[in-house]
C-alpha positions in Angstrom: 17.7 156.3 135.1 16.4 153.8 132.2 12.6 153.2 132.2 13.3 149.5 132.7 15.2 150.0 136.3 12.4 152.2 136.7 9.9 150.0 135.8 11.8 147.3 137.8 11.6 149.1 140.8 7.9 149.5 140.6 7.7 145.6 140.0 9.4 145.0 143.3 7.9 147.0 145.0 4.2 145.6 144.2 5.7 142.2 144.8 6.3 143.0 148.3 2.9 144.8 149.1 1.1 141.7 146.7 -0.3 143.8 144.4 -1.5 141.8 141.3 0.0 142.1 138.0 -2.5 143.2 135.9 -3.2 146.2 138.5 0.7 146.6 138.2 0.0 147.6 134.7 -2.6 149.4 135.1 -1.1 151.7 138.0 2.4 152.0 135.8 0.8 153.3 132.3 -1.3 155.6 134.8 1.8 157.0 136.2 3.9 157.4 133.0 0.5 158.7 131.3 0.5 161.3 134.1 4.1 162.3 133.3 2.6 162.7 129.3 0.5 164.8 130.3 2.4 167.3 132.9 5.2 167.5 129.7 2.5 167.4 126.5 -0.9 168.5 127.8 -2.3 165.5 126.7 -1.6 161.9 126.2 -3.9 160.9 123.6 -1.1 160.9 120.8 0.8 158.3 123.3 1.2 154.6 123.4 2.6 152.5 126.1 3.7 148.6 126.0 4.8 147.5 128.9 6.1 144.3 130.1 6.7 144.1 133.5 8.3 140.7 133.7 11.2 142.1 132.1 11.2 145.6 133.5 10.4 146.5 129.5 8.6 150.0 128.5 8.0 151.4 125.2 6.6 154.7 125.2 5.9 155.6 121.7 5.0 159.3 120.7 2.4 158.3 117.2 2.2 161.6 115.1 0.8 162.4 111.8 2.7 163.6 108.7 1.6 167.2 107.3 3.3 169.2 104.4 6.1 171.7 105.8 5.1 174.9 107.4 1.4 173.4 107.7 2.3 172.4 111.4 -0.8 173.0 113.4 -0.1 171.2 117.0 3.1 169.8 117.6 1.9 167.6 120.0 -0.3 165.5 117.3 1.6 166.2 114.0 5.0 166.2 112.6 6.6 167.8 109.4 7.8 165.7 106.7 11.4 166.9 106.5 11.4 165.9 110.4 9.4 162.7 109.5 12.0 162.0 106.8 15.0 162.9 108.9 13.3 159.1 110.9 12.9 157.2 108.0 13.3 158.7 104.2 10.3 156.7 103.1 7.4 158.8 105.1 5.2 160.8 102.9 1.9 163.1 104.0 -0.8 161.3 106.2 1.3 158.5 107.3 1.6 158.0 110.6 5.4 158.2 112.7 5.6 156.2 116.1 8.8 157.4 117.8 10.2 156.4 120.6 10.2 158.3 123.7 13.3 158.3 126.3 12.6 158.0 130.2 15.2 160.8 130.2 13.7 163.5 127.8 11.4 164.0 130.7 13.9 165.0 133.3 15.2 164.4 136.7 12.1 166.1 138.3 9.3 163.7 136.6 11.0 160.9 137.1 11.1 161.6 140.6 7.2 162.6 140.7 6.6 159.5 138.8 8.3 157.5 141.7 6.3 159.7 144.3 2.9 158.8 142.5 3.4 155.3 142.3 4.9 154.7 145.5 1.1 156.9 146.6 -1.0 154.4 144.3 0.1 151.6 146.2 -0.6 152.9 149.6 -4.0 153.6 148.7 -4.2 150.0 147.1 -3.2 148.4 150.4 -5.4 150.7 152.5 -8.5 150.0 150.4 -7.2 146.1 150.7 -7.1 146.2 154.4 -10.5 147.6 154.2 -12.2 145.1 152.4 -10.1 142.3 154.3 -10.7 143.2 157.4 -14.6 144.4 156.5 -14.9 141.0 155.9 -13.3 139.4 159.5 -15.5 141.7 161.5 -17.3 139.8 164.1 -14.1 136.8 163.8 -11.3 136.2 165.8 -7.5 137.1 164.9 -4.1 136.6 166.6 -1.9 139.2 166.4 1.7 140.1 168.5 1.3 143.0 170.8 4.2 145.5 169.9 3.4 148.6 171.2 1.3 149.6 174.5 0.2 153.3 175.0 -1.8 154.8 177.5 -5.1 154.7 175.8 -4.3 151.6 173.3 -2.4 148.7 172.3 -1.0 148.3 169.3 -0.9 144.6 167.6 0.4 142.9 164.6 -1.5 140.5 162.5 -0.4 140.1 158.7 1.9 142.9 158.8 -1.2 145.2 159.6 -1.5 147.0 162.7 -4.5 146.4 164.9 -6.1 148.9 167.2 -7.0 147.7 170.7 -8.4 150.8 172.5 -8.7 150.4 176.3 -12.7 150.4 176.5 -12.3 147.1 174.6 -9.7 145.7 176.9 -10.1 143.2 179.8 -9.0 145.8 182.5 -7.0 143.1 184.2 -5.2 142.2 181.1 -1.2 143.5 181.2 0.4 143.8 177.8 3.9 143.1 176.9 5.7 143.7 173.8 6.0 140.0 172.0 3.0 138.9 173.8 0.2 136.9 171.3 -2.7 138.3 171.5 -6.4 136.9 170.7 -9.2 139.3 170.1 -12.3 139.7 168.0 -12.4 142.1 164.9 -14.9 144.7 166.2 -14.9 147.9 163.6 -13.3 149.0 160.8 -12.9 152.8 160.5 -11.8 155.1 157.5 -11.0 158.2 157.0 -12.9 159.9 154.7 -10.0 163.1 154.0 -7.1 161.0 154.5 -8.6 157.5 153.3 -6.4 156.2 156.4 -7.4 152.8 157.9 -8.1 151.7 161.3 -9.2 148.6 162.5 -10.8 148.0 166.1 -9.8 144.5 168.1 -12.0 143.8 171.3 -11.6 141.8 173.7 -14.5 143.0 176.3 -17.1 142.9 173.3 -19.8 140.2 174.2 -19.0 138.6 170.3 -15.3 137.5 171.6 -17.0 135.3 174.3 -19.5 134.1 171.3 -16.5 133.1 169.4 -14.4 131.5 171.8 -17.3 129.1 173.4 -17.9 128.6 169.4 -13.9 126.9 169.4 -14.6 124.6 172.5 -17.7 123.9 172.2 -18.5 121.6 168.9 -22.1 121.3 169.6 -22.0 125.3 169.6 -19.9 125.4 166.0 -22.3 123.0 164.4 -25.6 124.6 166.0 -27.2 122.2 167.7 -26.6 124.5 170.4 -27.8 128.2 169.9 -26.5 131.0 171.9 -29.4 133.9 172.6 -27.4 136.4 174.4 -24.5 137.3 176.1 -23.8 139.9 179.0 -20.9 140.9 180.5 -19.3 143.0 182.7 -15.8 142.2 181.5 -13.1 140.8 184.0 -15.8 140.5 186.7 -19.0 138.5 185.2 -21.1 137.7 182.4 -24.0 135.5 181.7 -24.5 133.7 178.5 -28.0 131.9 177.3 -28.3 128.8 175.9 -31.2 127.2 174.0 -30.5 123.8 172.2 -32.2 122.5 169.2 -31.9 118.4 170.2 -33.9 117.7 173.1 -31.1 115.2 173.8 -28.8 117.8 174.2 -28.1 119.4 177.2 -27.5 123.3 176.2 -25.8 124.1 179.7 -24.1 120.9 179.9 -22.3 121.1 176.7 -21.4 124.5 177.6 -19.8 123.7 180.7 -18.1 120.1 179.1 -16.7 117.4 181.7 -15.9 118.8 185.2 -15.6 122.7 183.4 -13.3 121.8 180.9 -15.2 123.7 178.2 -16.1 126.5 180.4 -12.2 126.9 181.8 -10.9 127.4 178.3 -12.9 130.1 178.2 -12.4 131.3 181.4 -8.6 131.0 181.2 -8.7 133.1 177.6 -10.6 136.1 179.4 -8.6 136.8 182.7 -10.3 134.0 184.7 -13.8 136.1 184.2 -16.9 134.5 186.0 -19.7 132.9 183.3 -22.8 131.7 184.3 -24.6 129.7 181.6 -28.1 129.2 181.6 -30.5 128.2 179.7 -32.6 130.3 177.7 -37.0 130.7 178.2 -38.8 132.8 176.1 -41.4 133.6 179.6 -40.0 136.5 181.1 -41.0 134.7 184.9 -38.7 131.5 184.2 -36.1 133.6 182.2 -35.5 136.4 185.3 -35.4 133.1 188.1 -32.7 132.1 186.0 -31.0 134.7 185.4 -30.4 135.7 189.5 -28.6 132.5 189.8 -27.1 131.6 192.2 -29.9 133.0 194.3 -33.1 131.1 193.4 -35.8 133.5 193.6 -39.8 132.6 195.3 -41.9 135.4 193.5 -41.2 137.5 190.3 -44.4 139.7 190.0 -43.8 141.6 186.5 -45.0 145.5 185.4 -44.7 145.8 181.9 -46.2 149.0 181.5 -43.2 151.1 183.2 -40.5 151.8 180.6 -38.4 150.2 181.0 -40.6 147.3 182.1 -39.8 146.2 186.3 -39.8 142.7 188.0 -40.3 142.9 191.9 -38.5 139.7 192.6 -38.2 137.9 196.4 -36.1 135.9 197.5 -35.0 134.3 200.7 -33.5 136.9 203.2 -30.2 135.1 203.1 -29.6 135.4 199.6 -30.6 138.9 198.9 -26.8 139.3 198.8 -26.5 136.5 195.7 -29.0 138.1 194.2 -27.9 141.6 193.9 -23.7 140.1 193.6 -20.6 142.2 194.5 -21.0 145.8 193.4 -24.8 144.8 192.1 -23.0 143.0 189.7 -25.2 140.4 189.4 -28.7 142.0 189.4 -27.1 144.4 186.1 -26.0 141.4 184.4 -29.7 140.0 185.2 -31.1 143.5 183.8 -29.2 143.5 180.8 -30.3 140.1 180.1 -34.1 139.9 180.4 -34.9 143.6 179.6 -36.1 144.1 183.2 -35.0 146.7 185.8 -35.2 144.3 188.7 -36.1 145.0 191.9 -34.8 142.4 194.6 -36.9 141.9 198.1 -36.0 139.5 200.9 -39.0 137.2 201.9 -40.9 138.5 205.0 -42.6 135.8 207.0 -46.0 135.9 208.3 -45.0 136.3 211.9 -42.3 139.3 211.0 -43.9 142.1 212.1 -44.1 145.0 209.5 -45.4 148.5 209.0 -47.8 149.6 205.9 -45.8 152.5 203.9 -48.9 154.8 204.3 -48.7 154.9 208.4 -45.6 157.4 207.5 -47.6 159.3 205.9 -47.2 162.5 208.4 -43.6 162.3 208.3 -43.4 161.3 204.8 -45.2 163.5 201.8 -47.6 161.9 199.5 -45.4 161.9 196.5 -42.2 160.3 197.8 -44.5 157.6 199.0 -46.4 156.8 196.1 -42.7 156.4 194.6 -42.0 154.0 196.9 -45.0 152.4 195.9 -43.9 152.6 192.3 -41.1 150.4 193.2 -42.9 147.7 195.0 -42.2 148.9 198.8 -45.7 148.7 200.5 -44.0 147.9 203.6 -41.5 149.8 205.9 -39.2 146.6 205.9 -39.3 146.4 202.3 -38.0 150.0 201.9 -35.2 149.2 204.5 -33.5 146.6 202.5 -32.3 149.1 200.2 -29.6 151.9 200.8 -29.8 155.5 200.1 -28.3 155.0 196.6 -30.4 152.0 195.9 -33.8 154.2 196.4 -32.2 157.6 194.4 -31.9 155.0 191.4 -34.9 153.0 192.0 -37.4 155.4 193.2 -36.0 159.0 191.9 -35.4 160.6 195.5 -33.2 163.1 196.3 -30.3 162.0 198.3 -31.8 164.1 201.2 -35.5 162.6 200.9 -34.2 159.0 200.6 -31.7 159.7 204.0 -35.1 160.9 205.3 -36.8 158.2 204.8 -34.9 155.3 205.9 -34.1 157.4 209.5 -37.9 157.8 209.8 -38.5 154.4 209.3 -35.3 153.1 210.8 -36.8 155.2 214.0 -39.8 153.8 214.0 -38.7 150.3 214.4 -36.4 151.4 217.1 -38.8 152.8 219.3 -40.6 149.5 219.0 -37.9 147.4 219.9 -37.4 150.5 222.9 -40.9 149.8 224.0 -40.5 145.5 223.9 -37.5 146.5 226.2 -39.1 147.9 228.6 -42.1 145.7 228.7 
């Protein structure tokens, strides 16, 4: 092969992979200085001019001229007969640049060379797609789904494949090949031994939702309106808090945008997920009323020396269910928003009768009830609105203690209804 075809092949391929020409240069005299070296043991007598326009390579072997039989490394010297065998007119101390042939070096190097180059490149475009895609995390791209695997889906933006791993999928989302696909950058990962790339899409991460009310909402994009924070549980629910900065401007309102149509984009985008925007209060009372909407709650009583801190919050009996949502949905999303584990009660009115927790206190031992206290259940009717797994998590019981007691209490209100009865 000539060094020109050669050098011709490397220029095409670094057109296609968009790799400057000045680092063109700088990878090719690195590879043919490698192939110096491996040959000579050094390339410090060497001299490359390329020109990879024109696919044009000089690789000139510079020498000086010592007397005959004075030869003391081959490598940096030359004899004079040999010198004069190049040009008659060399004498002692001048200096001969010949001219080295691609071929002297062999079918092997040649080969190497091609193997070396083809490597610099890779790790050109990998430490490209790093720095690239460094700089996108946190923004959205849209990429074509072409592969779906158990645990991922693959996707295709700019000719570089994106990772979409299942925890950062929408779990209702179904994937086809050809399908376009939007999604936050999330992460990008290298590998430290292999220098390999990876970059992470999401589209459960609470930034996706940032991004996309940033596209339909203007007010959002120019930051009049701020968001404070978003929670979601994605597919099912999230909660976003607004704050705006124009009194005139109405944060939830421009959120939502004439009859939804704001909000529905978004909606749409994530698998018809349920947002509740509200706005945002820096006191802890307002900001936990607002966050159990739809219920609207009567009382928040706050403890903020538990960690984490607790809000006992009651609300009207028939919307303990809003309250706590499908699943406790709602009261986690609430949770995650404010910072409080929250505690939801249903209003007891003055003429419901009710039981203090400590008249159970020869059934019940000390310790579980002071738990229950703990939690905000003075009364037996307070400790039967919540189920067996609600007081494990809550108050710490055993799943035995808390079945305990719930049929002691539950027993207790029996027997009074037994003895109404029969009155």
């Amino acid at each position: 092969m000539q060094s020109s075809d050669l050098v011709s092949s490397f220029a095409e391929i670094a057109r296609e992979k968009g790799i400057e020409r000045d680092m063109l240069q700088l990878i090719v005299e690195d590879v043919f200085r490698a192939m110096i070296r491996k040959r000579y043991g050094s390339d410090e007598s060497f001299e490359i001019i390329l020109n990879p326009d024109h696919g044009d390579i000089q690789i000139l072997h510079i020498r000086e001229v010592v007397p005959d039989w004075d030869l003391e490394d081959p490598v940096t010297q030359i004899e004079l007969s040999q010198a004069r065998q190049i040009d008659p007119d060399f004498e002692v101390g001048d200096e001969v640049a010949e001219e080295q042939d691609i071929k002297d070096f062999g079918r092997r190097a040649v080969l190497t060379a091609r193997q070396t180059f083809s490597q610099r490149i890779r790790d050109i475009e990998k430490e490209n797609i790093y720095r690239w895609y460094s700089e996108l995390i946190g923004e959205i791209v849209v990429g074509e789904v072409y592969q779906t695997r158990r645990r991922e889906v693959l996707v295709i933006h700019n000719k570089v494949e994106l990772v979409l791993p299942r925890e950062e999928q929408i779990y209702k989302d179904r994937y086809r090949k050809g399908d376009m696909l939007r999604a936050v950058v999330k992460e990008v990962r290298r590998d430290e031994k292999s220098n390999n790339v990876q970059v992470i899409i999401s589209r459960a991460d609470p930034m996706f939702m940032e991004r996309l009310f940033e596209l339909e909402v203007p007010e959002i994009d120019e930051g009049i309106v701020e968001i404070k924070k978003i929670v979601r549980e994605p597919g099912d629910r999230a909660k976003v808090a607004v704050i705006s900065h124009d009194e005139r401007i109405d944060p939830v309102g421009a959120c939502v945008g004439m009859k939804g149509a704001r909000i529905h984009a978004v909606v749409r985008e994530l698998s018809n997920e349920n947002i509740d925007v509200l706005e945002w209060s820096d006191d802890p009372h307002e900001l936990i009323k607002r966050a159990l909407s739809p219920a609207k709650p009567l009382q928040v009583t706050l403890n903020d020396e538990l960690d984490p801190p607790r809000a006992k919050v009651v609300v009207r009996a028939d919307e303990v269910s809003q309250a706590i949502g499908r699943g406790g949905v709602n009261i986690r999303l609430a949770s995650a928003m404010t910072g409080y584990e929250i505690d939801v009660y249903r209003e007891i009115l003055e003429d419901e009768e009710d039981v203090e927790i400590g008249e159970f206190a020869d059934e019940i031992d000390p310790v579980t009830l002071q738990k229950l206290r703990d939690i905000g259940c003075d009364t037996a009717k307070q400790v039967l609105e919540l189920s067996v797994e609600e007081l494990m998590r809550r108050a710490g019981l055993e799943a035995d203690v808390a079945q305990h007691v719930l049929a002691v209490i539950k027993a207790e209100f029996a027997d009074e209804e037994e003895e109404e009865f029969e009155g």
